[in-house]
Every structure is written in C-alpha cells, then in structure tokens.
C-alpha positions as CSV (number, residue, x, y, z in Angstrom):
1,X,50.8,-170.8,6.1
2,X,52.3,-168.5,8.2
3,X,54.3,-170.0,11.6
4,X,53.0,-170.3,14.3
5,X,55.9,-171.6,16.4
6,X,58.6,-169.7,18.1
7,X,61.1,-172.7,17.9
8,X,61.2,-174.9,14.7
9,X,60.4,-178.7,15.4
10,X,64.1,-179.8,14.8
11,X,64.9,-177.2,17.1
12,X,62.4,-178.8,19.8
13,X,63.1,-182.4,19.3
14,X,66.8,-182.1,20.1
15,X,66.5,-179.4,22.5
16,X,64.2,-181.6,24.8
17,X,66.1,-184.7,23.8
18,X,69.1,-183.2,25.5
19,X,66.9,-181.4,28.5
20,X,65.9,-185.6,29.0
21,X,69.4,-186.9,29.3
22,X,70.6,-184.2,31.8
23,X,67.4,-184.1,33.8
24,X,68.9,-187.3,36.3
25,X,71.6,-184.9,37.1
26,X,70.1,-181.7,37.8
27,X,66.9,-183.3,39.2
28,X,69.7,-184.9,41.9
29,X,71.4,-181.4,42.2
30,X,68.0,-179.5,43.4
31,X,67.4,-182.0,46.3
32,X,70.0,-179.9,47.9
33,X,68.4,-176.6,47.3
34,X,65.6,-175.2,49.0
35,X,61.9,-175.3,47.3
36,X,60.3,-171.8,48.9
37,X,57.1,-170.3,48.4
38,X,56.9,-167.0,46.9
39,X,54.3,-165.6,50.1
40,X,57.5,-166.6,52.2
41,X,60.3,-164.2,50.6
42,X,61.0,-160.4,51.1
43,X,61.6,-159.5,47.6
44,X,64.5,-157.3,47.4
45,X,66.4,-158.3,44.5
46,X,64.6,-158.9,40.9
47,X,66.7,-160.2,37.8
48,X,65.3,-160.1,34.4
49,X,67.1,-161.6,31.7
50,X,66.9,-160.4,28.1
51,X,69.9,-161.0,26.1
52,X,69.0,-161.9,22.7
53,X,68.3,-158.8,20.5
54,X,67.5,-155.2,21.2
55,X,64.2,-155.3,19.7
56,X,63.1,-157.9,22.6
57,X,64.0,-155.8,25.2
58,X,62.2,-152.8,23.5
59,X,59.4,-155.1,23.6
60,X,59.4,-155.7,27.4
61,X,60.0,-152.4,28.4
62,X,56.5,-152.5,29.7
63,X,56.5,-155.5,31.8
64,X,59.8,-154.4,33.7
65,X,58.0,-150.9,34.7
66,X,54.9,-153.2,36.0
67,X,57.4,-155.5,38.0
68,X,59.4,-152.4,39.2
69,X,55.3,-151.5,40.2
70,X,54.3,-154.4,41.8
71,X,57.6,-154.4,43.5
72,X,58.7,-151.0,44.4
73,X,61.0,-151.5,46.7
74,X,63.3,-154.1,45.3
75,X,66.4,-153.6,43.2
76,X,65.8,-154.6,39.5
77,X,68.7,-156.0,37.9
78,X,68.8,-156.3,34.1
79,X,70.9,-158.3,32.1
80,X,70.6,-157.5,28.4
81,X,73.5,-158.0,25.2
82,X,76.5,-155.5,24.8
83,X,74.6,-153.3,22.1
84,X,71.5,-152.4,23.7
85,X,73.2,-151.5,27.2
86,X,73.6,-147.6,26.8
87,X,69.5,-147.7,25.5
88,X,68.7,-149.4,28.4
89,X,70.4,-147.0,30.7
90,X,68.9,-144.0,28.9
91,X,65.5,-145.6,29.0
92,X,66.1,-146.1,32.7
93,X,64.8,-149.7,32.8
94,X,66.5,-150.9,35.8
95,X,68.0,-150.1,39.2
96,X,71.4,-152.1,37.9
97,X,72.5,-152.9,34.1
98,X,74.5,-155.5,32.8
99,X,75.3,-156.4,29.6
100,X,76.7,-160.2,27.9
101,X,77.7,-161.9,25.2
102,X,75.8,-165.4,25.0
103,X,77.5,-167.8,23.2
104,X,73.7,-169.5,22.2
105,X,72.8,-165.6,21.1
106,X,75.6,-164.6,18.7
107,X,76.8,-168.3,17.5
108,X,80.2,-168.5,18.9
109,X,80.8,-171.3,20.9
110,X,84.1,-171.0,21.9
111,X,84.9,-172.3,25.1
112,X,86.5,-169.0,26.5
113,X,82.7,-167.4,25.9
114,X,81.3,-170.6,28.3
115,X,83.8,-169.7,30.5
116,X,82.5,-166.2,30.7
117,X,79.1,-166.6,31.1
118,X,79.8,-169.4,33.8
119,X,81.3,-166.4,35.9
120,X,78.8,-164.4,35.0
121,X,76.8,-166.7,36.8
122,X,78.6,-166.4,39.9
123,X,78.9,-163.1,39.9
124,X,75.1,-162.6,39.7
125,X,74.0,-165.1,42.2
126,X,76.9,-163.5,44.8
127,X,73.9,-160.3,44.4
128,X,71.5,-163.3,45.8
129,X,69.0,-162.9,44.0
130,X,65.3,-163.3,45.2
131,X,63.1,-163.5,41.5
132,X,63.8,-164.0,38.3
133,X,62.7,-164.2,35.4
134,X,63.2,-165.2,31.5
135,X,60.9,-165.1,28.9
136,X,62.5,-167.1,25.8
137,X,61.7,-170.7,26.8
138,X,65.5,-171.4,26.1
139,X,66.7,-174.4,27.8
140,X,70.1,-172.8,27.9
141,X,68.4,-169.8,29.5
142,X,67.1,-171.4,32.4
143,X,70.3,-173.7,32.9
144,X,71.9,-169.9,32.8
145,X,69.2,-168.8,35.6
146,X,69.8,-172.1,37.0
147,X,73.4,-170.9,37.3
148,X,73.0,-167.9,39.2
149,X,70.6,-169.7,42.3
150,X,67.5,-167.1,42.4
151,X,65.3,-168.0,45.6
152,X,62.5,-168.3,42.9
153,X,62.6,-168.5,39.3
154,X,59.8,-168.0,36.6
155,X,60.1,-168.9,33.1
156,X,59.0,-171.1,30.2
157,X,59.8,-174.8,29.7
158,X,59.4,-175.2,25.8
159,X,62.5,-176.3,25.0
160,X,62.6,-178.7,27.9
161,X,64.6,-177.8,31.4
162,X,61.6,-177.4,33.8
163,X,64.1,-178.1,36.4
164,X,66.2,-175.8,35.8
165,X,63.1,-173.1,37.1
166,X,61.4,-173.1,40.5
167,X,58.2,-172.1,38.5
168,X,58.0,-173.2,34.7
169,X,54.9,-173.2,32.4
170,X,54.0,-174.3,29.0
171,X,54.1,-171.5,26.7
172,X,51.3,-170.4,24.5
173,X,53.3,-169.8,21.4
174,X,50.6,-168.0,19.4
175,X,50.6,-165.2,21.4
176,X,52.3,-162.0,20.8
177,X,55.8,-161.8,22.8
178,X,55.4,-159.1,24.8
179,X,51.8,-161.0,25.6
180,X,53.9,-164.4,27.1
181,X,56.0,-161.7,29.2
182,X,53.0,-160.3,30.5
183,X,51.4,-163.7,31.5
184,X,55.0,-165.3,33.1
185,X,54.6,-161.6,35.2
186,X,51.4,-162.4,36.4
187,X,52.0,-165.9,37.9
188,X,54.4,-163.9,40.2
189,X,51.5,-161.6,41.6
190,X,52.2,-158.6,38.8
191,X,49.7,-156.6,37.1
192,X,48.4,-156.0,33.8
193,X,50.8,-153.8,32.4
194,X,49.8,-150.7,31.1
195,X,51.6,-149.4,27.8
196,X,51.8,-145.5,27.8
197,X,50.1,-143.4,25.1
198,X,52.5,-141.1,23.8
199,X,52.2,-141.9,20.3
200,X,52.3,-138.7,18.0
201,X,52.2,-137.5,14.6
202,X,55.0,-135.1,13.5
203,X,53.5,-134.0,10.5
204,X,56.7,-132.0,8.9
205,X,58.9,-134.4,9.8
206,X,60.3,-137.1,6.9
207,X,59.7,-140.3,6.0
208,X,62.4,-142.9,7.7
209,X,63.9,-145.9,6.2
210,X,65.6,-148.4,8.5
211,X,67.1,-151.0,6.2
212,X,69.0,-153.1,8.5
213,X,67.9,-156.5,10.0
214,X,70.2,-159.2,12.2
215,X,69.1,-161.8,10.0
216,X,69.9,-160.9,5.9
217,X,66.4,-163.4,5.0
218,X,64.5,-160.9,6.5
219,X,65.6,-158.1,4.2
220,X,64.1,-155.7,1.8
221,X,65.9,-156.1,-1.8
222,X,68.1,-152.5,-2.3
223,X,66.3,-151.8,-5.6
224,X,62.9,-151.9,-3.9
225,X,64.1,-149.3,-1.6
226,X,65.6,-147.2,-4.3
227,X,62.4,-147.4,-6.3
228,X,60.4,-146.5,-3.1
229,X,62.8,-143.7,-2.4
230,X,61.7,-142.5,-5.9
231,X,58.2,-142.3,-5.5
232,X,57.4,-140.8,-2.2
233,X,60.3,-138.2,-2.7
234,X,58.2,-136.1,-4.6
235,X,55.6,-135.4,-2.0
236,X,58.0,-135.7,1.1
237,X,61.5,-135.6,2.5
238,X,63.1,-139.0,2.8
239,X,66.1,-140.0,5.3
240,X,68.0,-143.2,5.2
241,X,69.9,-144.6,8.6
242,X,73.2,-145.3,7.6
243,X,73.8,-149.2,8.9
244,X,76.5,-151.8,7.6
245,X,73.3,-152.7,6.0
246,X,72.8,-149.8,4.2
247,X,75.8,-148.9,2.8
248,X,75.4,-150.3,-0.9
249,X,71.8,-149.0,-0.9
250,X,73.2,-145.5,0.2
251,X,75.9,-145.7,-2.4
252,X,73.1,-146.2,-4.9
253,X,70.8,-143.5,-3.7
254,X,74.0,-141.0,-4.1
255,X,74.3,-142.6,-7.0
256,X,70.3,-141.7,-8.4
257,X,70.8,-137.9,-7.7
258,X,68.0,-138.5,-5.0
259,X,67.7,-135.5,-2.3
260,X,67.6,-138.1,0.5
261,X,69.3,-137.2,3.9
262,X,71.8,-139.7,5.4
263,X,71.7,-140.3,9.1
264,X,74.5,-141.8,11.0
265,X,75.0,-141.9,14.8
266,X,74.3,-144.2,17.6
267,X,71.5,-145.7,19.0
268,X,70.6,-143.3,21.3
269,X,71.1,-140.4,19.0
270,X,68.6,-142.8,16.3
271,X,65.9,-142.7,18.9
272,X,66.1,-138.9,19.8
273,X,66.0,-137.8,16.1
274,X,63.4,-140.8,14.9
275,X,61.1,-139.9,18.0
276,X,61.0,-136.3,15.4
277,X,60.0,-137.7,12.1
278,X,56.6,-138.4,10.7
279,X,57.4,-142.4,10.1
280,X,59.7,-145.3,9.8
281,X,59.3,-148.1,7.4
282,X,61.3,-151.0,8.4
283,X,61.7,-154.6,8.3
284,X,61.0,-157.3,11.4
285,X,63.3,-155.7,13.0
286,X,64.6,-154.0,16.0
287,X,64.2,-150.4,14.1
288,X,60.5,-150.8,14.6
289,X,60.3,-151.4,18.1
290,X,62.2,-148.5,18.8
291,X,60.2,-146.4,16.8
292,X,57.3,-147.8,18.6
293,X,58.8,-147.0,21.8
294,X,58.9,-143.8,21.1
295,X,55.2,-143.5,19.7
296,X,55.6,-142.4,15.7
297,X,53.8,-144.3,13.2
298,X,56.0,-146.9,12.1
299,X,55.3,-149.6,8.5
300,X,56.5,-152.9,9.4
301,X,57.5,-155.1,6.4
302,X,57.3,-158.6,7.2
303,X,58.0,-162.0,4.8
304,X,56.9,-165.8,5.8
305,X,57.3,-165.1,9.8
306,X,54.0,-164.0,11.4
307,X,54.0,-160.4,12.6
308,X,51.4,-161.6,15.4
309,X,54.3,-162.9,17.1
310,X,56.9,-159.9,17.5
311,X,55.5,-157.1,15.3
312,X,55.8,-153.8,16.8
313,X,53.3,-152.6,19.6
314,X,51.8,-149.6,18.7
315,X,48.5,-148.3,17.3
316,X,50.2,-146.1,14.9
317,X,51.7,-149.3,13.4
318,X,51.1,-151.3,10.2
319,X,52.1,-154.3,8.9
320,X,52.6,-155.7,5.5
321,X,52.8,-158.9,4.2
322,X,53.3,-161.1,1.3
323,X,50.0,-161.6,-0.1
324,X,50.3,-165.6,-0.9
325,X,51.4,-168.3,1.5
326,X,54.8,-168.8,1.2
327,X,56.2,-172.0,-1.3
328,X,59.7,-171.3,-1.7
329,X,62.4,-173.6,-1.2
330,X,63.8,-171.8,1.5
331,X,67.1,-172.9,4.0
332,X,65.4,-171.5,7.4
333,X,61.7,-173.0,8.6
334,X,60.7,-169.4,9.7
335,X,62.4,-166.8,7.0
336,X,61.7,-166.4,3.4
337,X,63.9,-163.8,1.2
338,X,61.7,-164.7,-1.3
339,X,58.8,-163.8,0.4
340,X,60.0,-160.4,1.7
341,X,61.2,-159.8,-1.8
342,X,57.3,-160.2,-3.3
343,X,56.7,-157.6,-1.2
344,X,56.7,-154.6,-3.9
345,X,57.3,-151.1,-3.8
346,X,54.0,-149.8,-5.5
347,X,52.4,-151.8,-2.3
348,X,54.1,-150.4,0.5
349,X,53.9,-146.9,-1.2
350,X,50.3,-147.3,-1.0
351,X,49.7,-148.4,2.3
352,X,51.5,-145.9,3.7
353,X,49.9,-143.2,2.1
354,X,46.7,-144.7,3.5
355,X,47.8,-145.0,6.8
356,X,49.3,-141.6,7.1
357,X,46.3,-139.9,5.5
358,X,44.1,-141.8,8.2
359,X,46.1,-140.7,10.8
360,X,45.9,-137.2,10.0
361,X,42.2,-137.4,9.6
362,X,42.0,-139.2,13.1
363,X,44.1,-137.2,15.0
C-alpha cells in the first residue's frame, strides 16, 4: 500500500522519545517568556520558514501571498535553503530573503553548521519577530523557531516539541502538503488561499524531460528515458535539462544520434524557458513544481510514495504510478527504485499522449 505517513515510525518513535527527555528543560525555560494572545499583537513582522527543498517552497508559494493578504502591512521574512534563494527573489515571495544550510536538511552535522544556525537564530529574533510559522512538523524546526523568540509561533507537533510553539497542532498527514500549510494559515486568522489560473498550453513548444531528483530511489532508469526519447521524437521535439543527473543519460542520447536539444542554465533561466514548452515529464521532484508554478502541463512519475502527499498542484498535471503495491525489499520505508523502475516507457508514452490530446480538445 502506498504511505500514508510523512515521517516513518522509527523516525517518530525516537524523534518524540527525545522531544520527552528535553521537555523538563524547555517546559522550565518558557515560564520566563510571555504567553500572548494573537488579538493582542500588532503584526508587523512575519517569518516563514521553509528550508528543506525547493520543491516545498514552490508548493507554498500560495499560502505566503494569502499571509502577505491577510497581513498587508507587515514585513514577511522568508527563510529558505541556499539553492532556491535567487527563485524566491524573482518570484517575489517576501518583503526580506534569507537563505541556510540546515544541518537536519543536508545531513552534515558538523558542529561548525550548529554553530551557524544557532546565530542564525539570534540574528533573526534581533528582527523581533511577531508570527511564525513552519510547516514540516520537525522537532528540530520548532526548537529552531524556538531559537529565534517569535511573539507567537504556529506549527505542527508530529515529531514531538509542542513546547517549542506558542500554538502547535496535530497534523493530518493524509493531506496534501500544501493543504497542512493552508490549515496551520488558517488557525492564525488567514484565508483560503486562492491558486492563480495561469495554466497554458504552448502547443509548438517541445516535450521536457527533467531527470534529476535529490534522492537517487526516486529515479527514472536512463534506458527508460532513452527509449522514451525514441518514441515521442518522431511526432515532437524533445529537450533534456542538463543536471549532474543527467549527464550519463545525455552522453547516451548523443550517443543514439537522437535530435534532442540540451538545456543547461540556472534555475531561473529553467523556469523562463520551461514556462515556453508544451510539457515536462518528471519524477517527485522539484522540476514538477516549478513547472506547475508556471502553469504548463507537467507528467509526474511517481514510485511507492503517494503523490496525494506532494504531487504537483496543477490541473494540467498527471500522475503515474506503479500499477501493483509495492513488495520489494527496499532500504528506505517511503522510496522504492524498484517501483519507479516498473514504471515503463510504452506507459508513460501513452498517458501523455492522452493527456495532451485532451488538453487540446479542452482548451
């Protein structure tokens, strides 16, 4: 069956294990700080924290615009990773951008990083902050929001750590990510949010693939691609982007005599030229969302994760899947090479001839 869990139970277990032994100490520390009521407080200064992946901060592009709405008149303050700072700046998704390195996000736990985002901390509650809010559920990102002493602070308690939030709530983890942001909004007096329609259909543009994903279990075998490549280049132009992902599967394309284009740039120059092209097939992965962002139709390949969790929002969107339940031995509880890898090319050639053709009938 597919998951439907955000955090695997080992995960959990020690996560809230550790949140128990620590609470004492923390509970003792927040007797000193004040308990206010949200009626009580000119909002003037918003954080937002979303420093995991690109792809979730695509995904709440939404609800910053409808706490920037409900809030017009306080500075928002974004803290996102290192790579998806220059997108958020062109997107304009905040008043004020920073960027981080988390150790708990990139898997280095040297103490220099802990020493970094400690005075990141401080640096960021010196702005004192009057909301904030995080949407993983992480208990090291609410001891992080702890850190930085917002007047109030809304967020998710699933790995333990309510006490690390002035407002924490049990999180419904069947529901679609950007659906949990929306909710955790709401308890804070914001609005539905409201996700712009500007999805079109570039009808001579070509065929994207976006090979790359941060996790290699989630990826599409090269020779899948290659055969794919084959079959829809001879009704349509294909373009590869060129990732550190990518490069073996580009090597063999050059290889095949295939008239497929290579793109290379940044991420800003990806979205400009993607938001051009007829369609991107990619993996779970942050190519998707971006793609969704900017409205084309976009093929989502998916393996034992459920795509009802973080699959890309957008009505031009589709979403393949293995077709059995997934019994492989497999060394991660949520991702499945095998499963992504049953996924075959004859399949995905279909369903996107299907979906385009009822797009263009449609609209």
């Amino acid at each position: 069956m597919l998951q439907k869990r955000i955090y695997s139970l080992k995960y959990l277990i020690i996560s809230r294990l550790i949140s128990l032994l620590i609470s004492p100490y923390y509970g003792f520390l927040n007797l000193f700080r004040k308990n206010l009521s949200l009626d009580n407080i000119t909002i003037k200064k918003i954080l937002i924290t979303e420093y995991h992946r690109i792809g979730d901060l695509i995904i709440i592009a939404p609800i910053l615009k409808s706490i920037k709405k409900t809030y017009p008149d306080a500075k928002l303050i974004l803290l996102c990773n290192n790579l998806a700072e220059q997108l958020a700046k062109q997107l304009n998704l905040a008043d004020e951008i920073i960027s981080t390195s988390a150790p708990w996000t990139d898997w280095s736990f040297s103490l220099y990083k802990w020493r970094e985002v400690r005075k990141l901390a401080k640096k960021l509650e010196k702005k004192k902050i009057d909301l904030a809010f995080d949407f993983k559920g992480d208990l090291r990102n609410s001891w992080f929001l702890w850190k930085t002493n917002p007047k109030k602070s809304f967020g998710y308690f699933t790995t333990g750590g309510s006490y690390f939030l002035t407002d924490s709530f049990k999180m419904n983890q069947k529901l679609h990510q950007l659906t949990r942001s929306e909710k955790l909004i709401q308890k804070a007096g914001c609005g539905k949010i409201v996700i712009e329609k500007n999805n079109v259909l570039n009808k001579s543009g070509k065929i994207v693939f976006h090979t790359g994903a941060t996790d290699s279990r989630r990826m599409w075998p090269d020779l899948h691609w290659l055969k794919l490549a084959k079959q829809l280049s001879i009704n349509y132009q294909i373009s590869i982007v060129k990732t550190n992902e990518s490069i073996e599967l580009i090597n063999k394309i050059k290889n095949s005599q295939l008239n497929i284009e290579i793109f290379e740039g940044n991420l800003i120059e990806v979205m400009n030229w993607i938001k051009n092209q007829q369609c991107l097939i990619a993996l779970d992965s942050m190519a998707g969302h971006l793609a969704s962002y900017v409205g084309i139709p976009v093929v989502s390949i998916f393996g034992s994760q459920n795509p009802n969790l973080t699959k890309p929002t957008n009505k031009f969107g589709v979403v393949i899947k293995p077709a059995e339940p997934c019994n492989h031995f497999r060394n991660h509880w949520r991702f499945c090479k095998e499963c992504v890898a049953s996924i075959k090319p004859d399949m995905v050639n279909k369903v996107l001839l299907n979906h385009l053709s009822q797009l263009n009938s449609l609209y």
